[in-house]
DSSP file (Angstrom, degrees, kcal/mol; ACC not computed):
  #  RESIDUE AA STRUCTURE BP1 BP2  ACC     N-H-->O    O-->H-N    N-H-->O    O-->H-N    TCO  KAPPA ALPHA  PHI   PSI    X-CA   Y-CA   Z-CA
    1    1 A X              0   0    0      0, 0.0     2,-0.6     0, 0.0    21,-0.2   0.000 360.0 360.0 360.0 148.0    0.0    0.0    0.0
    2    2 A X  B     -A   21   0A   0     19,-4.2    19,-3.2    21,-0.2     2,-0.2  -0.868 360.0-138.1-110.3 107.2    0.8    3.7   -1.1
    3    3 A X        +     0   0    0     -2,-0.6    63,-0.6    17,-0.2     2,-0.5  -0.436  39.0 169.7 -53.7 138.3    0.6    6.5    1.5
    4    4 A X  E     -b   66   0B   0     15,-0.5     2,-0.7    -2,-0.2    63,-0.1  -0.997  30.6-138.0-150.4 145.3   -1.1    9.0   -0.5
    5    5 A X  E     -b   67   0B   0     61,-0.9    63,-5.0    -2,-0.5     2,-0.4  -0.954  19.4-158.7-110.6 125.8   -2.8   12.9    0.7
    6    6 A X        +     0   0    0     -2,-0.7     2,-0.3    12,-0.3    63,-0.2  -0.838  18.6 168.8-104.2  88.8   -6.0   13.4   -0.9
    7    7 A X        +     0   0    0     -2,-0.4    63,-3.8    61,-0.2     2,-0.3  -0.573   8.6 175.4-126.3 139.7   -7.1   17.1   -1.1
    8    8 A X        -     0   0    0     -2,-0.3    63,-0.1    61,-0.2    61,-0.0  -0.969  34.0-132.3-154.6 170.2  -10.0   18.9   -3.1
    9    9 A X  S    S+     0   0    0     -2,-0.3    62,-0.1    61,-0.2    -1,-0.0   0.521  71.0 114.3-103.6 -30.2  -11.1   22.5   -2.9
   10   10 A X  S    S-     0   0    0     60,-0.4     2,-0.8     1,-0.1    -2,-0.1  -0.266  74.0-124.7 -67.4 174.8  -14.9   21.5   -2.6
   11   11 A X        -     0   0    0     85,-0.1     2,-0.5     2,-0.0    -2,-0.1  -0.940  44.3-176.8-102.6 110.0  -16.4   22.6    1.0
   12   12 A X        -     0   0    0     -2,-0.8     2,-0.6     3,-0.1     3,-0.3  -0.928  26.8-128.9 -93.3 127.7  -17.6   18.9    1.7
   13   13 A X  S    S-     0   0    0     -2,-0.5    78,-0.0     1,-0.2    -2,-0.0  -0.804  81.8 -27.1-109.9 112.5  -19.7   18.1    5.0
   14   14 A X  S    S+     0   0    0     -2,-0.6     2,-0.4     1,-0.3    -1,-0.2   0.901  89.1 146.2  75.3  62.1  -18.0   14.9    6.9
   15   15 A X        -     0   0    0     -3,-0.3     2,-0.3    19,-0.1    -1,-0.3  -0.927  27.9-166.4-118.5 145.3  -16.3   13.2    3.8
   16   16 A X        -     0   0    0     -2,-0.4    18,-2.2     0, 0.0    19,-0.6  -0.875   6.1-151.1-132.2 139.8  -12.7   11.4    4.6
   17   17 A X  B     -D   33   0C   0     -2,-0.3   -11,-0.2    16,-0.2    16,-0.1  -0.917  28.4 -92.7-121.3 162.3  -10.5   10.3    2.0
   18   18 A X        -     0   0    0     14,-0.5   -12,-0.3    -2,-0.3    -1,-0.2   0.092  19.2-153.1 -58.7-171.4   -8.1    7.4    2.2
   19   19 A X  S    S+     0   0    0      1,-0.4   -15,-0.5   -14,-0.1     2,-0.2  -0.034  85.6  35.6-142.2  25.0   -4.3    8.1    3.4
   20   20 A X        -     0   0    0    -17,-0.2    -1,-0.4     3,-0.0     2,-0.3  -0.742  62.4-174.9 178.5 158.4   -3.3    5.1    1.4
   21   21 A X  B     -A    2   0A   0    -19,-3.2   -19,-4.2    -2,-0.2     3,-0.0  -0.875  37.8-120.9-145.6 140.3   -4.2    3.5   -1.8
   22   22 A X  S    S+     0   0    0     -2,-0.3     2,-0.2   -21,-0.2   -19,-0.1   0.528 102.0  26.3 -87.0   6.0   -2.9    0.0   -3.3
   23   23 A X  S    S-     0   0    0    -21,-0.2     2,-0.2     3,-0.0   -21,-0.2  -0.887  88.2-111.2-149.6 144.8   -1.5    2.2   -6.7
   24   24 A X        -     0   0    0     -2,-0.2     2,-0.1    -4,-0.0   -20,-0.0  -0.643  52.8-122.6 -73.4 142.8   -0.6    5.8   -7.1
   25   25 A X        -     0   0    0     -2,-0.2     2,-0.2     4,-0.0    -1,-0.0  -0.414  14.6-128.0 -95.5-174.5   -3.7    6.9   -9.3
   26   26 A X    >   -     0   0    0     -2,-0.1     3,-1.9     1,-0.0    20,-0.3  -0.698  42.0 -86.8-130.5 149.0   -3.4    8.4  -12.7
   27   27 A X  T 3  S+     0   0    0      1,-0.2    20,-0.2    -2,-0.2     3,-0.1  -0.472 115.9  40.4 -74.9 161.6   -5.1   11.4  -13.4
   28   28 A X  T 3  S+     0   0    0     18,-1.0     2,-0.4     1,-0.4    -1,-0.2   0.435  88.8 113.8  73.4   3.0   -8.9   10.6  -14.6
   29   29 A X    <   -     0   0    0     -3,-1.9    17,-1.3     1,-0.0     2,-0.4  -0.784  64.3-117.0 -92.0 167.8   -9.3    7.7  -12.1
   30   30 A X  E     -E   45   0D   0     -2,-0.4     2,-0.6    15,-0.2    15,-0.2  -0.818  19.0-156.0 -82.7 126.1  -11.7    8.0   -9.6
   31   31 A X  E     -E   44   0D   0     13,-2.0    13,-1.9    -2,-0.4     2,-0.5  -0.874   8.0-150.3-108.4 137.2  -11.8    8.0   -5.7
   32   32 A X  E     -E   43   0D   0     -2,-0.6   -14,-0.5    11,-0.2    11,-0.2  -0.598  22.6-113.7 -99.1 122.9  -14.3    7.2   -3.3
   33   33 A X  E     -D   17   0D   0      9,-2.6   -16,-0.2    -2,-0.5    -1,-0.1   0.027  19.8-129.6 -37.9 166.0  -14.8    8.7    0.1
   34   34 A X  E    S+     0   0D   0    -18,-2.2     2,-0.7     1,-0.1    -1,-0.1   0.743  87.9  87.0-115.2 -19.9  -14.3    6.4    2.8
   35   35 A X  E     -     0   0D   0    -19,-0.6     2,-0.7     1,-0.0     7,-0.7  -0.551  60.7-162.4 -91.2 145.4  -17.7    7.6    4.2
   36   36 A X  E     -E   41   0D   0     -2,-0.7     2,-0.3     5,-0.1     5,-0.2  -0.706  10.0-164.8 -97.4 126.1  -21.0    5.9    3.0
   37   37 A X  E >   -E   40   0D   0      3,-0.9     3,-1.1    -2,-0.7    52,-0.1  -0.657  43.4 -79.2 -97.2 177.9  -24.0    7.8    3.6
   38   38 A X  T 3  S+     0   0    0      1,-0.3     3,-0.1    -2,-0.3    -1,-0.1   0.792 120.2  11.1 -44.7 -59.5  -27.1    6.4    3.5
   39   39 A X  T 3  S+     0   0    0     49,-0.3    -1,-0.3     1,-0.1     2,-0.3   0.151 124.7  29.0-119.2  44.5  -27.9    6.3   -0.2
   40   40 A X  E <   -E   37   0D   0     -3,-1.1    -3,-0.9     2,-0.0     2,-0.3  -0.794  54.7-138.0-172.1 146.8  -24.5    7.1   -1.8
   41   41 A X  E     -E   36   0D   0     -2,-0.3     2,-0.1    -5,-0.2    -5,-0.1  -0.910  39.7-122.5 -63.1 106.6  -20.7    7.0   -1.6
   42   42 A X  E     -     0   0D   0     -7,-0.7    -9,-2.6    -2,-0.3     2,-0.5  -0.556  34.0-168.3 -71.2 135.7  -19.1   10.5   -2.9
   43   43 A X  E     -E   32   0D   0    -11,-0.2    30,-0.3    -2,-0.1   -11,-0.2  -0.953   3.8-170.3-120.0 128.5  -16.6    9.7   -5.9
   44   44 A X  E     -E   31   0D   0    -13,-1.9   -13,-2.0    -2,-0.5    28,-0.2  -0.657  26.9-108.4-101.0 172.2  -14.2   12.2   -7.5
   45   45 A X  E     -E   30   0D   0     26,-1.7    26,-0.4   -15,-0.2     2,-0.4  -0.494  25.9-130.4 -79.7 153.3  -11.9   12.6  -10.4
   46   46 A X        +     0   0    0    -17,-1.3   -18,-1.0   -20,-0.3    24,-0.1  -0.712  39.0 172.8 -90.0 140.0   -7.6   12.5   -9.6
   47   47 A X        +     0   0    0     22,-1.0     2,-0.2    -2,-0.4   -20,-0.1   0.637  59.4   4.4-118.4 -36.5   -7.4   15.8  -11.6
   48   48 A X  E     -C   69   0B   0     21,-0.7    21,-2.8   -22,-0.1     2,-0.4  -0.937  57.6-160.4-163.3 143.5   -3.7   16.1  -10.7
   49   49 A X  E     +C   68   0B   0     19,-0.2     2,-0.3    -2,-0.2    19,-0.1  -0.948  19.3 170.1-136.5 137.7   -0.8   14.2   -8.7
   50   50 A X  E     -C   67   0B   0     17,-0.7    17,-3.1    -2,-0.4     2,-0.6  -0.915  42.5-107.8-134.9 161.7    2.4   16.1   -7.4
   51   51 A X  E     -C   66   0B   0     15,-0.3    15,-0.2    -2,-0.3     2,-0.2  -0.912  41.2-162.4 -47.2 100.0    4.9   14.9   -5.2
   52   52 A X        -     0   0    0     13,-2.0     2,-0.6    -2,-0.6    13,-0.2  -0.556  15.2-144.8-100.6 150.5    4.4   16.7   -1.7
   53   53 A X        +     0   0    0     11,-0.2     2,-0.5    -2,-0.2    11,-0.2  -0.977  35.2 171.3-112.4 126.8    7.0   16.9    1.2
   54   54 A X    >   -     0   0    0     -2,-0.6     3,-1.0     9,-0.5     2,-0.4  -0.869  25.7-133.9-165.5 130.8    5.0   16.8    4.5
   55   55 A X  T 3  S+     0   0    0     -2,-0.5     7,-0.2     1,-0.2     5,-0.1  -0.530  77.4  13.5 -99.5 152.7    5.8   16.5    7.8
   56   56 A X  T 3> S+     0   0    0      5,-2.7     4,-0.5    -2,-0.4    -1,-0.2   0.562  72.6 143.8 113.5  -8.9    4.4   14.4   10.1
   57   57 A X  T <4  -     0   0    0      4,-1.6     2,-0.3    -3,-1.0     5,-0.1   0.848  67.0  -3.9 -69.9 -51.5    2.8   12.4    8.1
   58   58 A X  T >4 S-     0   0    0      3,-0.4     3,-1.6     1,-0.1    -2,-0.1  -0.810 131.9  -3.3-123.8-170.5    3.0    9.1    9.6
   59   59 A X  T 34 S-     0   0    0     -2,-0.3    -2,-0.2     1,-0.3    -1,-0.1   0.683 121.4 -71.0  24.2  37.4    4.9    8.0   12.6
   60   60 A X  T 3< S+     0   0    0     -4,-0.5    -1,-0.3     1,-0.2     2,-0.3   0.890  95.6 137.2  55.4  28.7    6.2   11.5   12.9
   61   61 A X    <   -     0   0    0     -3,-1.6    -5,-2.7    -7,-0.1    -4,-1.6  -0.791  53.6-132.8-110.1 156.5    8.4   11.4   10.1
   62   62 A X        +     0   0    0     -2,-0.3     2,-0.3    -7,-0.2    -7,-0.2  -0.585  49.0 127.3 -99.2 169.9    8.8   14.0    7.7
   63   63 A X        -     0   0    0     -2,-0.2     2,-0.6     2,-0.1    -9,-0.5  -0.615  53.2 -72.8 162.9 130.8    8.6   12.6    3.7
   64   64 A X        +     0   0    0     -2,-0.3     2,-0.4   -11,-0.2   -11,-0.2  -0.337  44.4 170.5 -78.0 124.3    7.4   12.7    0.6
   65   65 A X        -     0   0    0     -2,-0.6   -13,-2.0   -13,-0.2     2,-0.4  -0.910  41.2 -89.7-126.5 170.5    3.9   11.6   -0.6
   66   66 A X  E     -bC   4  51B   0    -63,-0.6   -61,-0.9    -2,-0.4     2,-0.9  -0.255  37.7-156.4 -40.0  89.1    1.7   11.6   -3.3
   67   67 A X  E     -bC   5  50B   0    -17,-3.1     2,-1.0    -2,-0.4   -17,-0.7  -0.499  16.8-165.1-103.0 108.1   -0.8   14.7   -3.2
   68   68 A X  E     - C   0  49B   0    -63,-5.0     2,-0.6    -2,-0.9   -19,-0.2  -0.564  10.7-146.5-112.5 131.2   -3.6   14.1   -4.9
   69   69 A X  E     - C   0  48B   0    -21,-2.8   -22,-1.0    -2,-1.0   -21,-0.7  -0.572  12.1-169.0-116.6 140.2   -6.3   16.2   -6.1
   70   70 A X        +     0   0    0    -63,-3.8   -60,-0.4    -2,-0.6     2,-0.3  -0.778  12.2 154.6-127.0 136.7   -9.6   15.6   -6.4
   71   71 A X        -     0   0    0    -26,-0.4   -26,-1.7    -2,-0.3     2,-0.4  -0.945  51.5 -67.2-156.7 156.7  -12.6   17.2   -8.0
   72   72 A X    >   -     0   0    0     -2,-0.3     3,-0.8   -28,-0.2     4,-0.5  -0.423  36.3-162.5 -37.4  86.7  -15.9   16.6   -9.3
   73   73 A X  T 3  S+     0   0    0     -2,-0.4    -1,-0.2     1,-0.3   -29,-0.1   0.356  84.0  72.3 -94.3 -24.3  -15.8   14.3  -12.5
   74   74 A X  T 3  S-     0   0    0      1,-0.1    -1,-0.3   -29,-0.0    -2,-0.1   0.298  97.5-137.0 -75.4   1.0  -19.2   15.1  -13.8
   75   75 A X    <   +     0   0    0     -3,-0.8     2,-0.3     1,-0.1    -2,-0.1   0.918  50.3 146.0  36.9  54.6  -17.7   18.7  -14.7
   76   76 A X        -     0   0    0     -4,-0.5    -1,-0.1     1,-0.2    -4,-0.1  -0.832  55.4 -85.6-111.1 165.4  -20.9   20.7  -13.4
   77   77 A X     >  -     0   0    0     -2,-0.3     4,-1.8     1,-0.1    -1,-0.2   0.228  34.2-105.4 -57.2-178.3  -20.5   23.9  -12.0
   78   78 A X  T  4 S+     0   0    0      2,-0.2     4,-0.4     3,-0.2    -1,-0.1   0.465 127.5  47.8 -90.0   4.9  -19.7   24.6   -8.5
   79   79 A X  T  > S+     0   0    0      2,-0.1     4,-2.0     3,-0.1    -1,-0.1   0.801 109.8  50.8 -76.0 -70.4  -23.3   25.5   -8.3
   80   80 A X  H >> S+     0   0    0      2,-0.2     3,-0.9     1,-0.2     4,-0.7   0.958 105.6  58.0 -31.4 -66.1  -24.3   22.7  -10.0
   81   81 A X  H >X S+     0   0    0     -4,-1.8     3,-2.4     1,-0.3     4,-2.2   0.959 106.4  46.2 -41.7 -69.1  -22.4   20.5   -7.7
   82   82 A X  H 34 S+     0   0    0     -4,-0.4    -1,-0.3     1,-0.3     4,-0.3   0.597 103.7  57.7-100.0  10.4  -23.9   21.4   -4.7
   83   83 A X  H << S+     0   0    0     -4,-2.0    -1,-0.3    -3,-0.9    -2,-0.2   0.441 115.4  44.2 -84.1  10.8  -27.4   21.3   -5.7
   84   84 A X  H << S+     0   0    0     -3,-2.4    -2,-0.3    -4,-0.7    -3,-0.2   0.706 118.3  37.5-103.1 -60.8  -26.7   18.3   -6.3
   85   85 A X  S >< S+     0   0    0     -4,-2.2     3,-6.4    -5,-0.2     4,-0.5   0.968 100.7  70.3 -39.6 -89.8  -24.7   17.3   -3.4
   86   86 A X  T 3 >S+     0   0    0      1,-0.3     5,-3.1    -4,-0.3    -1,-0.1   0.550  99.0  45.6 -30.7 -29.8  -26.5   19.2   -0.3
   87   87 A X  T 3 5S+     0   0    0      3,-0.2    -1,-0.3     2,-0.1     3,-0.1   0.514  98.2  68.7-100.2  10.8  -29.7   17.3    0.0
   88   88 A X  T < 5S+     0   0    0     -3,-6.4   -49,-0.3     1,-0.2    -2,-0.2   0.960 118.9  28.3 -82.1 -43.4  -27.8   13.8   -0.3
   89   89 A X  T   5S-     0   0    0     -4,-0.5    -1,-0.2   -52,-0.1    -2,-0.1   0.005 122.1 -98.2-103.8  31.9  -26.4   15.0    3.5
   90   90 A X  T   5S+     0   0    0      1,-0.3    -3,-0.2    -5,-0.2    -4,-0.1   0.381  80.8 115.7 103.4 -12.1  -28.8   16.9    4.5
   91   91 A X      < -     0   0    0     -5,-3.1     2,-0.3     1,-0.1    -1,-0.3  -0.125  54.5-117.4-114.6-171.9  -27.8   20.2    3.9
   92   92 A X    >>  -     0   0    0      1,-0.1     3,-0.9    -3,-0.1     4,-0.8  -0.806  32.1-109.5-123.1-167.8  -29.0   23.1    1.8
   93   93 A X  H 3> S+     0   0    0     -2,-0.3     4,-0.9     1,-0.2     3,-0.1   0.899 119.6  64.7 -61.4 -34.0  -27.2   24.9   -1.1
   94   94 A X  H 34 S+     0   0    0      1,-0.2    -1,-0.2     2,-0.2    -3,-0.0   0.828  88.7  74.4 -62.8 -40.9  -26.8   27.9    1.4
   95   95 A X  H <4 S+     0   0    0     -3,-0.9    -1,-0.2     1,-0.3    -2,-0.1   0.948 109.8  20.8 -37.6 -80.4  -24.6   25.6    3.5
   96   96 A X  H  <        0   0    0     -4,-0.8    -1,-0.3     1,-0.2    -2,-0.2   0.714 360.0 360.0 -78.0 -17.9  -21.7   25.7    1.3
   97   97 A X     <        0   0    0     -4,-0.9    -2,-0.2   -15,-0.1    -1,-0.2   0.330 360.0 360.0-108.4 360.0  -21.9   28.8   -0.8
């Protein structure tokens, strides 16, 4: 398994992403949140993968991993997105924008 940081930009309510992955991913795969709500699993696009230096990361070592970032695949606005999004957890649009 591949330590990996998984970062995206959207405002998300109680979504985790893994911190290690059995492949470094390519951009245009997909990742899944590690929480399931009720009726859905959130998945995103790898959009872009850098090398990162970050300390701390596991055992208190400093070290490079994989920082990958991840955004919507369905290419709707950020509008879109979270009318889309907000009532799958509960929220309303207002929540996040």
């Amino acid at each position: 398994m591949y330590k990996v940081k998984c970062h995206t930009n959207l405002d998300l309510f109680n979504e985790e992403w893994p911190t290690s992955l059995p492949s470094i991913p390519r951009v245009g795969d997909r990742i899944d949140s590690i929480i399931d709500h009720r009726d859905f699993r959130l998945s995103l696009e790898v959009v872009s993968v850098h090398w990162k230096y970050v300390s701390g990361f596991s055992n208190d070592t400093d070290e490079y991993v994989p920082y990958i970032e991840l955004h919507d695949y369905r290419r709707r606005s950020i509008k879109e997105f979270y009318e889309w999004y907000a009532p799958l957890v509960g929220k309303t649009v207002g929540s996040f924008i």
